[in-house]
Every structure is written in C-alpha cells, then in structure tokens.
C-alpha positions in Angstrom: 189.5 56.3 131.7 187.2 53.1 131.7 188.8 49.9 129.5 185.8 49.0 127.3 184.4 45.6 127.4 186.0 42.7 125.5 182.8 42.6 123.1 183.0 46.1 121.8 187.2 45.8 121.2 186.4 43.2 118.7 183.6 44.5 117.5 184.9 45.7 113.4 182.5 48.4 112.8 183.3 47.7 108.7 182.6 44.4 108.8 179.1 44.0 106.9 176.1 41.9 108.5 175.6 38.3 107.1 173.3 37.1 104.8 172.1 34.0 104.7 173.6 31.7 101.1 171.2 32.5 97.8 169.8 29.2 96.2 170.8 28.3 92.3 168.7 27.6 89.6 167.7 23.9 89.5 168.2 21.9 86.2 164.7 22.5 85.3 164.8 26.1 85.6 168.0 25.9 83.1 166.3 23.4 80.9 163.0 25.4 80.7 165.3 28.8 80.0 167.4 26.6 76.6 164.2 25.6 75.4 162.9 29.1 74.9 165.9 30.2 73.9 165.8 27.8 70.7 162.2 28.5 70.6 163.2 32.1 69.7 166.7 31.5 67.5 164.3 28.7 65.3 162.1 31.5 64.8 164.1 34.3 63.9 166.9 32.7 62.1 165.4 32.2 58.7 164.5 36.2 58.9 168.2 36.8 59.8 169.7 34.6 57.5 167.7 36.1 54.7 168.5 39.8 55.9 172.3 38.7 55.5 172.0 37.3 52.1 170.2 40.5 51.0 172.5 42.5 52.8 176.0 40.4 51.0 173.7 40.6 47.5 173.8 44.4 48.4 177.1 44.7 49.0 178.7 42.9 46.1 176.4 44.9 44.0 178.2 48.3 44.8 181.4 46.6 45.4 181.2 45.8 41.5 180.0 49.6 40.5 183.0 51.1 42.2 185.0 48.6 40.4 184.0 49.7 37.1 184.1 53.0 38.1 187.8 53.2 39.4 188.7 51.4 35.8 186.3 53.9 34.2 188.1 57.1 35.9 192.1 55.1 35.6 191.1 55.3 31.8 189.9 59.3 32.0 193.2 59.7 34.2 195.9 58.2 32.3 194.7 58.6 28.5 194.2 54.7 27.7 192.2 52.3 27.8 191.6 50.1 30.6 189.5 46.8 30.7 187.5 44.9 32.8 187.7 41.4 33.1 185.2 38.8 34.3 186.9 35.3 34.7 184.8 32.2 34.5 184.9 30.3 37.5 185.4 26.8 35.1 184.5 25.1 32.0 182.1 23.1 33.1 178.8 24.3 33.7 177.3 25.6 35.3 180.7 27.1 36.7 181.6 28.4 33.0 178.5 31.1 33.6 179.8 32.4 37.0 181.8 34.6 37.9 183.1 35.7 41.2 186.5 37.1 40.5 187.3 40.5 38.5 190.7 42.0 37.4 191.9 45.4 35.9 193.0 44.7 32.2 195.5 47.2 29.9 194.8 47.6 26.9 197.4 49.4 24.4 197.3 51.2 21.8 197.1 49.8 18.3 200.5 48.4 16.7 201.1 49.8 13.4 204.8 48.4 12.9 208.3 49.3 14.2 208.6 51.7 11.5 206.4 54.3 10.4 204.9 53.6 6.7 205.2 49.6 7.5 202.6 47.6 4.5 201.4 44.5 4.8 201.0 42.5 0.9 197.5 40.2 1.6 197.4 37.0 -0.2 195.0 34.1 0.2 195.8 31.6 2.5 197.0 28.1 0.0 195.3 25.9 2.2 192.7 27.3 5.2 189.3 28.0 4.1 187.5 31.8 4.7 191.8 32.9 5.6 194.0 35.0 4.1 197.8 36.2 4.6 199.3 39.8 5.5 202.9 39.6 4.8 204.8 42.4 6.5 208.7 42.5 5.9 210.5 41.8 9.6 212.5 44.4 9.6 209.2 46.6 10.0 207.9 44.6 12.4 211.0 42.9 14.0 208.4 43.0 17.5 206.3 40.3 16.5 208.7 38.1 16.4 211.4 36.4 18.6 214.7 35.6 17.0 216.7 33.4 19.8 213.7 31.0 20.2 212.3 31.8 16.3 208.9 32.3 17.1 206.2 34.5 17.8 207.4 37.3 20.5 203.8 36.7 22.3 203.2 40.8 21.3 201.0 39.7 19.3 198.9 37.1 18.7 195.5 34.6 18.5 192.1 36.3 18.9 193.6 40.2 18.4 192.4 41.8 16.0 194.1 43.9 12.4 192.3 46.7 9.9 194.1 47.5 6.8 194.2 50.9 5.1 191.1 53.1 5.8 189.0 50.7 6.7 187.1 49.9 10.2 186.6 46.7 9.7 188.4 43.9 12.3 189.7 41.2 10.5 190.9 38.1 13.3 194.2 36.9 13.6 195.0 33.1 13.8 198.6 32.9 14.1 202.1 34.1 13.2 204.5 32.5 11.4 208.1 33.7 9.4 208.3 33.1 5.9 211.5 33.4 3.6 214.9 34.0 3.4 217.6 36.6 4.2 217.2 39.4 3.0 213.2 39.3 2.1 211.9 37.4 5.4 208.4 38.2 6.3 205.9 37.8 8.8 203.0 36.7 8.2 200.0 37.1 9.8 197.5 34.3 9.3 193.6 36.1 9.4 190.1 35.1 9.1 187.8 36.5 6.2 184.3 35.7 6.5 183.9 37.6 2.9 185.6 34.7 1.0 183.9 31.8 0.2 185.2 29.3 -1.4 183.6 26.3 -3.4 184.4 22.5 -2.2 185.2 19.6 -5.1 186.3 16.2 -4.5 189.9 14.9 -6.0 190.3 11.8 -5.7 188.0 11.5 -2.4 189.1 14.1 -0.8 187.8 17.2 0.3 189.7 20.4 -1.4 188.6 24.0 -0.9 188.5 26.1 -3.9 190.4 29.9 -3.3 188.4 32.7 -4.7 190.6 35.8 -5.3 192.1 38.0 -2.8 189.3 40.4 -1.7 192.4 43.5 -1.2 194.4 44.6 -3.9 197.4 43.7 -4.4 199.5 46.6 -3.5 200.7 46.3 -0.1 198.5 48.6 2.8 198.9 50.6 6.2 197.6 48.2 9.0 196.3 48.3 12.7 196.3 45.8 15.2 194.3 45.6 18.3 195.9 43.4 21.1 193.5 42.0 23.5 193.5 43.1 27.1 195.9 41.8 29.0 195.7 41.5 33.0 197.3 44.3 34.8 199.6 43.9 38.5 196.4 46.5 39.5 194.7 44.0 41.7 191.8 42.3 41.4 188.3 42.1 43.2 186.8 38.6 44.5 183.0 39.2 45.3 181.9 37.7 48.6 181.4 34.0 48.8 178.3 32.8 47.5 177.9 35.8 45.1 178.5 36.0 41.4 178.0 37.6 38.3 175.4 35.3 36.6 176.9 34.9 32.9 173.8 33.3 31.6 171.4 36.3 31.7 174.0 39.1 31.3 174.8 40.6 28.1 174.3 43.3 25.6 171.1 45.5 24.3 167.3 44.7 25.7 167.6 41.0 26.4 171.0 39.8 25.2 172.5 37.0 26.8 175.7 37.5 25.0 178.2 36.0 27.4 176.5 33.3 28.6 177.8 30.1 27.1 173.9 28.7 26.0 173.7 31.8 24.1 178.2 31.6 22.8 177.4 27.8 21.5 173.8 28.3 19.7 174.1 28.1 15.9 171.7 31.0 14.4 171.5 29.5 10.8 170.0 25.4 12.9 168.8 27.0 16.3 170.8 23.8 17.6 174.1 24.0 19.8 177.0 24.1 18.2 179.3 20.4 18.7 181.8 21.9 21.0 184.7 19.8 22.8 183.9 18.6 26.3 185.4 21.2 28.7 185.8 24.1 26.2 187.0 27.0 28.0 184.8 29.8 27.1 187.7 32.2 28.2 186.8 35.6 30.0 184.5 38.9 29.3 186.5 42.3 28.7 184.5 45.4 28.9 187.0 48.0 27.4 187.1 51.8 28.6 188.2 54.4 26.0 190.5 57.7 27.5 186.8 59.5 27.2 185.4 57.0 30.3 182.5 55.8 27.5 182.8 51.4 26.5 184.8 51.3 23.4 184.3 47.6 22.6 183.8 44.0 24.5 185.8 41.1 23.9 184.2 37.7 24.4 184.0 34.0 22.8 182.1 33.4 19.5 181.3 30.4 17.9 180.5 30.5 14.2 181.4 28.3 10.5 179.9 24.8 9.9 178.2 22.9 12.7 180.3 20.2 12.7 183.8 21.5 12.6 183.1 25.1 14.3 185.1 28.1 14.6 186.0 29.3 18.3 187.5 32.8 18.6 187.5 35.1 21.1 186.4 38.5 19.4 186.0 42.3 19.6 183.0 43.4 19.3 181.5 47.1 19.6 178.4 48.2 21.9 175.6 49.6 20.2 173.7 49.0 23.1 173.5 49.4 27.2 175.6 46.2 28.9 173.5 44.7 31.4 175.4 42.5 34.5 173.3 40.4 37.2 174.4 40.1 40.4 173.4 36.4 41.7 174.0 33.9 44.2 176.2 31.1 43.1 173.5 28.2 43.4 171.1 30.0 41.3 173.4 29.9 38.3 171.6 27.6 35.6 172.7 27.8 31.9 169.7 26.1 30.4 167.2 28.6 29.2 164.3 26.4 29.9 164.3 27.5 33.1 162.8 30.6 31.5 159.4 28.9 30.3 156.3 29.7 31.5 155.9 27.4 34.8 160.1 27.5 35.6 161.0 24.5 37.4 164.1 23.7 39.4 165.8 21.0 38.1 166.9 18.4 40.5 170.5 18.2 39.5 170.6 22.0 40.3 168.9 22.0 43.5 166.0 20.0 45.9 165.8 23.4 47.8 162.1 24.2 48.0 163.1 27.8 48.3 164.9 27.3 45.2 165.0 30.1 42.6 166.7 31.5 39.5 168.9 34.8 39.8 166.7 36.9 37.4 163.6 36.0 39.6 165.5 37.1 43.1 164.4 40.2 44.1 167.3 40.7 46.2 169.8 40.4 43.5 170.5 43.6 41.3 171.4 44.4 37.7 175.1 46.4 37.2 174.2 48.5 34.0 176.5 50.1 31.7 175.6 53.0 29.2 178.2 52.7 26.4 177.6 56.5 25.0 177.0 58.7 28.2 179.7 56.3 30.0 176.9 56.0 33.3 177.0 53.3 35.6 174.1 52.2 38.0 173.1 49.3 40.1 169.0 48.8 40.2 167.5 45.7 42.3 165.9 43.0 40.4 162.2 43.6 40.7 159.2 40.4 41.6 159.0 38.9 38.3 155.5 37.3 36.9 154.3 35.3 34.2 152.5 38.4 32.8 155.9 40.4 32.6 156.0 39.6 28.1 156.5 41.3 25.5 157.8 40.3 22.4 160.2 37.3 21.0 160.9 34.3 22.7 159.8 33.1 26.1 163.2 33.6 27.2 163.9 36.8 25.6 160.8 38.2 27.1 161.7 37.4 31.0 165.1 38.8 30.4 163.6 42.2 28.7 161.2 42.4 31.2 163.4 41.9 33.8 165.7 44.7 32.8 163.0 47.1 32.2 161.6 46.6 35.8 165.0 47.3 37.3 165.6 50.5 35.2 162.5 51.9 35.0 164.0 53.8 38.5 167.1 52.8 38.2 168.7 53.1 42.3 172.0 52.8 43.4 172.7 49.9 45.3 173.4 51.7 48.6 169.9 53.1 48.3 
C-alpha cells in the first residue's frame, strides 16, 4: 500500500474554510443608531409614564378596598368592632389632608364599671363653662385609675365618649381626676354639655361664668363609655409612593368634606376659620365596623365654642350617609377650596407644573365608597369633570356632588 502524499496527511478534514474579518460599525453608524433611539424613548415616555401612574392610582385604589374589606370581615369574624384608621401624614398643610398610611384599630366594648350596677352622681362642673361632673365611687371603677403613680390608668380617657341611663346621647370626656378621701373617694369624670349655657358677669373685671342647674337629676345613673379605637399589632398598609387618600375632598353624605381640615376649622355660626394654634394636629380618621360588617360610627376632629378660644375634640360621630374616600396623588393635595371655583387655578406655591391638576379633576384617580346600612364597598374612577357638572349649594359643594355622582352612577371595581 501507497504512503499518501505529505499535503493530504495534514490536510484536517474538520477544519472549516476561512473567511475573510467582518468590518464594525463606524462611530457614525453608532451615533446615527443613539439618536433614534432617544428619538423614540422622548416620544413614548410621557405615554408610559402616564400609563404607570394610572396603573399605581389603580392599584392603591383596590389595595385600599381589600383593606377595608379584611377589617369589615375581622369584625363579622370575631364579634367586635374593628376600626380603620387613616393617619395624617403632618400638621402642616397640605400634609395634614394626606394620607398614605392605614392601620387596623380595636375597638372594645363599652365600659360600664368593675361592678355591675356601678352609678355615676352628675354635678356641674364649679369652674369650666358648658362641663359637668360624673362622680363614680373607685371601688366601682378601680380601672380608671392608677394607684402607684395616682393617676388616670390610660383605660380611659380625652376624646371617648359616656351615655348615662337610657339615653343615646354621647356626652365627651375631658379628663379624670380622683376626688375625696378614704372611704368615699371618687372618680370623676370631667364631660362636655353643649345643653348648658351659662350667663357671663363681670366681678371686679373679671370674667365669671354663671352655672345653670345640673340638666340630670340628681340621683346617681347607669353609664356607658365608648373608648376610642386604639391601634392594633395587626399591621398596617402604606399606599404606594406618590399616592394618597386626599383628606380635603373626602367625607360623609353627597358632598361632605368632613375630614378635611378647611372643612374641621370653618366656624358655621361666622363662615370664617376658626383661630387655631400653628401646627394643630388634626389627629386621625376612624371608620368603625360593627360585628354586623355595617359602619357603626366615625371618629374625627371637631372644632366648635367661641371663635376666639375654640374647642378641639376629637369626636364620635354616627353615619347617616354613604362615606366617600378619593384616591389622589400626593402633589395634587390642596386644602384651599378655591381651587374649586369656576376657572380653578393652580397656585404657584402648589405647583408650576403645566400639567398640573386637582385630585377630584384626575380621571385616573378613583373614589373608595362606603355604604353604612348595606355594609358594601366599591371603588369607581373619577370621571372628566366640567364646569357644567352643578347642581345646587356652593361652588364647592357642587364639584364635589357632582364628582361623586359621576363615579357612582356605574359604580366599577377598581380591577375593572
């Protein structure tokens, strides 16, 4: 057998054929392909940005009707109330009328003393105006109060509320305090009543208030107190950043702004604000769940008594109407209701944007509403807004009612 020729043993027949080298791009090339590249992302960013916003507006909106709806079925489920609270952001405003953060709040049932068939005598306070005294021996209530530091036991306290005998009517507490000596010591509770009214005379210069008669009788009564919600270890919700509930235009009934602090601070009998100390912390909103899943009561701020020396409680109040929440964005938060006249104008310690807009005027925002009798809770998208959209009352109150009724009218979930 033949030896093959040197050319063929090193021939490797795996070996693939070269090709000659393949040229780059050039810098122009690259520079031509960047420029149409930003070309493209300067054109569809403003769509894309807009489609997120709407999509986190969206998204917070159902993340807040699940919320409620878990507290709403933890009340059905356990046989007590259960409250939810919306936390102010701040005291000043705007960030008093936002809200991003919500918690799960107990509520317990009402305290009628340690000992069944505990009374409470009701005086009238010596000294504080529109007040009066219920005097409950301590060893009915020995939980109110806190022997080794002699002094309220925290059970109870400012801004709950007390009923006496048969009556429904909340009466609101100001403070405890112990009065007497061993063996008749008392607690007494210190409580508003707006019923009493007493005449002013001068002595001397001075200003003293004139108590009417006790309006109860004198024989000592069966009482109630309701303790305000107080936040549970539950958890709590923080909506996504740049989202809020808008404080300002939320509230109770048709066009309530209830729990927004223009609305809190407005003195019905001068249609002026009331003169309220710099940073007053308007405190939170509690919507309260009964064991039935329907809105027993709400507890916010209210400001009432004489203009120049005002009352500031935080009260319980009952819902004779739907509770309507807007889900904003945080920059679109504006307490002032101007903003709800005819031509609405952005003012420029708010924003420069030219885009800029109020929540109830965004249609990608939505309205969280809650149905106090049937116990329903839907989400509806705020609907284009105009001029035209009136009805009756005030400028402001129109926009707001008008607002509302365009969401509802087919009310959607927010998933939808």
């Amino acid at each position: 057998m033949g030896i093959p020729p040197m050319g063929k043993l090193m021939r490797n027949p795996y070996r693939l054929p070269t090709s000659p080298l393949r040229a780059g791009f050039t810098l122009i090339e690259l520079l031509v392909v960047m420029g149409v590249l930003t070309i493209l992302a300067a054109l569809t960013l403003p769509t894309v940005k807009d489609l997120l916003k709407d999509q986190k507006g969206s998204q917070a909106a159902r993340l807040v009707q699940a919320y409620f709806e878990s507290a709403q079925a933890r009340a059905i489920a356990t046989g007590r109330p259960v409250a939810i609270i919306l936390d102010r952001s701040g005291t000043a405003s705007p960030n008093s009328d936002i809200c991003t953060r919500l918690s799960i709040g107990e509520t317990f049932p009402p305290y009628e003393g340690d000992l069944s068939g505990a009374r409470a005598a009701i005086s009238d306070h010596p000294t504080l105006s529109n007040h009066q005294i219920a005097s409950i021996p301590l060893a009915d209530a020995a939980s109110l109060w806190d022997t080794n530091t002699n002094s309220s036991s925290g059970m109870v306290g400012p801004y709950d509320v007390i009923q006496f005998g048969d009556s429904a009517r909340p009466y609101r507490i100001k403070e405890l305090t112990l009065a007497g000596s061993a063996p008749n010591v008392f607690i007494n509770i210190t409580f508003q009543n707006a019923s009493i009214a007493p005449g002013i005379v001068l002595t001397g210069g001075v200003t003293v208030p004139i108590v009417e008669p006790a309006i109860f009788p004198a024989a000592p009564q069966p009482f109630r107190i309701y303790r305000k919600p107080t936040k549970s270890l539950a958890g709590n919700i923080v909506l996504p950043r740049g989202v809020c509930l808008d404080l300002s235009v939320s509230g109770i009934g048709r066009s309530g702004t209830d729990f927004g602090i223009n609305t809190i601070s407005l003195n019905p009998a001068s249609g002026s604000l009331f003169s309220v100390p710099a940073g007053l912390d308007y405190g939170s909103v509690n919507i309260v769940f009964s064991p039935t899943g329907t809105i027993r009561d709400v507890y916010f701020t209210e400001i009432s008594g004489p203009a120049n020396n005002p009352l500031i409680e935080f009260s319980r109040h009952p819902t004779p109407d739907k509770i309507h929440l807007l889900v904003g964005k945080v920059d679109q938060v504006f307490p002032d209701p101007s903003y709800l006249a005819a031509t609405p104008v952005p003012d420029p310690k708010v924003s420069t944007r030219d885009d800029f807009t109020y929540n109830i005027f965004d249609s990608s925002n939505f309205w969280i509403t809650l149905n106090p009798y049937s116990g329903s809770i839907s989400s509806a998208q705020v609907q284009e807004l105009s001029n035209g959209d009136t009805t009756s009352g005030t400028l402001s109150q129109q926009r707001i009612a008008a607002a509302r009724a365009l969401a509802t009218s087919g009310v959607q979930r927010a998933s939808q």
